[in-house]
C-alpha positions in Angstrom: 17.3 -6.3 8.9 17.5 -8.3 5.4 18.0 -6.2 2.2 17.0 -7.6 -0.9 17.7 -5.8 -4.0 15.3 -6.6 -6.9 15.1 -5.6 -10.2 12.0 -3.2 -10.6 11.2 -4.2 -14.7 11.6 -7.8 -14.2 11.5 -8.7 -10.3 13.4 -12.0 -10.0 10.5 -15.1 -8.5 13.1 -16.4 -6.1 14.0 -13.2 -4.4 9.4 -12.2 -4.6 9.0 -15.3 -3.2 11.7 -14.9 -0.3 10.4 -11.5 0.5 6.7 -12.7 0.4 7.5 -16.0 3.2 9.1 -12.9 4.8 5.7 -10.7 4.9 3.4 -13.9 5.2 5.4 -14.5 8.4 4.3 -11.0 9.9 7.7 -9.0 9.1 7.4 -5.1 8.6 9.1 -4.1 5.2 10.2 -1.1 3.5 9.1 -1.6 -0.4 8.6 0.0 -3.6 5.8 1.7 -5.3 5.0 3.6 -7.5 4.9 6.9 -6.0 6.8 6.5 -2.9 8.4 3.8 -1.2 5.9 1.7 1.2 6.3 0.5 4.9 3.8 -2.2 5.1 2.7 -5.5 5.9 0.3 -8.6 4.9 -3.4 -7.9 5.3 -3.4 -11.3 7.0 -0.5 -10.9 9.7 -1.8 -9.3 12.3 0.6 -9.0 14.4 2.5 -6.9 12.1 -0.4 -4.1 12.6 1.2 -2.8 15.7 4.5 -2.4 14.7 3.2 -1.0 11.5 1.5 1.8 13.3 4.5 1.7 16.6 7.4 2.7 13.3 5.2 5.1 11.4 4.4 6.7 14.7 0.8 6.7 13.2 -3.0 7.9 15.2 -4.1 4.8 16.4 -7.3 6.3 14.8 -5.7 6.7 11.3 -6.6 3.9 8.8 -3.6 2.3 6.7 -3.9 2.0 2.7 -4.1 -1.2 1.2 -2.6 -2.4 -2.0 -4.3 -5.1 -4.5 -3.2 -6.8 -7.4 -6.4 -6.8 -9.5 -8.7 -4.2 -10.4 -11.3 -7.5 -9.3 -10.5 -7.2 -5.8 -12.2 -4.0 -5.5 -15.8 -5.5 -6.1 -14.5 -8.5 -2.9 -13.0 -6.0 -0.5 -15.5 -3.1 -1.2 -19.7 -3.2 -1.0 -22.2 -0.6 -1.9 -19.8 1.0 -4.7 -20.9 3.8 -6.9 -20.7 2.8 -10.6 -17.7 5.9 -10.7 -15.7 4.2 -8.6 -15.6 1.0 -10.9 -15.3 3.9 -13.7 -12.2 5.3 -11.5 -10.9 2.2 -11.0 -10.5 1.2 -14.7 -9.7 4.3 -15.7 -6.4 4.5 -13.3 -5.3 1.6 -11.9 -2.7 0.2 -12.1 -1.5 4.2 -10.9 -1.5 6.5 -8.4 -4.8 6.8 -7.6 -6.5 5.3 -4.2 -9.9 5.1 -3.7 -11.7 5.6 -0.2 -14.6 2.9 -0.4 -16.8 1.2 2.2 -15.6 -2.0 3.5 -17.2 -5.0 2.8 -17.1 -7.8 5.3 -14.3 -10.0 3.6 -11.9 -7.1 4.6 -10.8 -7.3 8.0 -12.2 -4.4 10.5 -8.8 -4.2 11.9 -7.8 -2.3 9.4 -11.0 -0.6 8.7 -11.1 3.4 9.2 -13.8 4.1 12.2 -16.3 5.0 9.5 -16.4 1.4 8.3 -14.4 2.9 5.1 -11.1 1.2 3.3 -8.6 3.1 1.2 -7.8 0.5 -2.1 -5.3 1.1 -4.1 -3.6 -1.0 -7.5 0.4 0.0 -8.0 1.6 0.5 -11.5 4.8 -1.2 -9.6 6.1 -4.8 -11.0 7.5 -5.8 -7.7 4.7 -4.5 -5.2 2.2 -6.0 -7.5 4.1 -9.8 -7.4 4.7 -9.6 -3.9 0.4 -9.3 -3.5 0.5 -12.3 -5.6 2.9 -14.0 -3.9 1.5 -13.6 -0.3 -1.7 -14.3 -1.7 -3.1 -11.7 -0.2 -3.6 -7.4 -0.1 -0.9 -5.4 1.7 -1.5 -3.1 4.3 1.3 -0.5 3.1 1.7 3.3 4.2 4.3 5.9 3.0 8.0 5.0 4.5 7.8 7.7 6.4 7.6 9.3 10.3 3.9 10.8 10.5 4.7 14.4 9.3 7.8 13.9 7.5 8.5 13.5 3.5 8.2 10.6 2.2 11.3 8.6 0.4 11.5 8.0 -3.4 14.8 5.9 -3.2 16.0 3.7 0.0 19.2 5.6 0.0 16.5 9.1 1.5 14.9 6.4 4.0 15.1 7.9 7.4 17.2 5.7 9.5 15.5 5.1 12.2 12.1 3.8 9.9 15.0 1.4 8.1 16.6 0.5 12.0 13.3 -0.6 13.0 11.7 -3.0 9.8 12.4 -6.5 8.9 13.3 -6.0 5.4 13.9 -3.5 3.0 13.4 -4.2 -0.6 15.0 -2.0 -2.9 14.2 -1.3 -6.7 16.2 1.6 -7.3 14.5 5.1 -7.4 10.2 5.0 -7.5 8.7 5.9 -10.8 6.7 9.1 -9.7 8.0 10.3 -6.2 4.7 11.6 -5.2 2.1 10.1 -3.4 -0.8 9.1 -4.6 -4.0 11.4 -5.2 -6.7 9.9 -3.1 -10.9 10.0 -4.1 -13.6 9.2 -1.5 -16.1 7.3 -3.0 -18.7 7.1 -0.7 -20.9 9.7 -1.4 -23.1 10.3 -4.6 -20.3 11.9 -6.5 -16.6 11.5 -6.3 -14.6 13.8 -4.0 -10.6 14.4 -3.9 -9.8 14.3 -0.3 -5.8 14.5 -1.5 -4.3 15.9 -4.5 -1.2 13.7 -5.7 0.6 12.2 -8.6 -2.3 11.6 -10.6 -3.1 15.4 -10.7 -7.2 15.5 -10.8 
């Protein structure tokens, strides 16, 4: 396992660009959010999906989050979206708020809930946000977490065996919120909450 530590207000290039050959490769990592810290991987790696779901001990049927850099990326990864959701979208992100969309057919149906949906979110978090950049490319990230189990606002309150099991761990000191994120379906004609979180609607 490889820790990096990495300034969370001004993430040093070398290090993003170390940890993102490290993601573009296929490696699991623990990271830093916003709300919680993140065990994920790069959209494109698939065979970091797997172990993704094999540490969070995750339902095969459950659907991971994925983080974007751009508000933009919502209109390439998403089809047949409400005009709220590009409402909700500019309203909140970058912040704690993800958004339950359908998938359109750039996104990859691995990681597509059974429903054809995909839950889209844009961190308020300097380092998450130029890792995306840097892999050139959406990450599929889930709280750092057992399935169950609280999730872990500094990497200090990571459980051991999650940290054991990853690749790397990147660590930015405590997360800014601590709470995950509130989470909206939009696939209906009005927006629904389908999880109340750090954004409080």
């Amino acid at each position: 396992m490889n820790l990096l530590k990495i300034n969370a207000n001004s993430p040093d290039p070398a290090l993003i660009g170390q940890a993102a050959s490290t993601l573009r490769a296929g490696a699991l990592a623990v990271l830093p959010t916003d709300t919680v810290y993140g065990l994920g991987v790069a959209l494109q790696a698939d065979e970091g999906r797997q172990a993704l779901y094999r540490v969070k001990g995750r339902d095969a049927d459950k659907a991971i989050p994925v983080l974007i850099a751009s508000p933009d990326t919502l209109g390439e990864l998403a089809t047949q979206l409400p005009a709220y959701a590009y409402d909700l979208a500019r309203r909140f992100w970058p912040g704690p708020l993800t958004l339950v969309v359908r998938a359109a057919r750039s996104m990859p149906p691995a990681w597509c809930a059974s429903d054809g949906s995909v839950a889209l979110r844009m961190p308020a978090c300097a380092v998450t946000l130029a890792l995306i950049r840097a892999v050139e490319g959406p990450l599929a990230v889930t709280s750092a977490n057992r399935q169950g189990q609280a999730p872990a606002s500094t990497v200090a309150t990571l459980d051991p065996l999650i940290a054991a099991q990853v690749d790397l761990i990147i660590d930015s000191g405590p997360v800014a919120l601590g709470i995950s994120s509130t989470v909206v379906s939009c696939l209906h004609a009005e927006p629904q909450v389908l999880r109340s979180g750090a954004l409080g609607l």
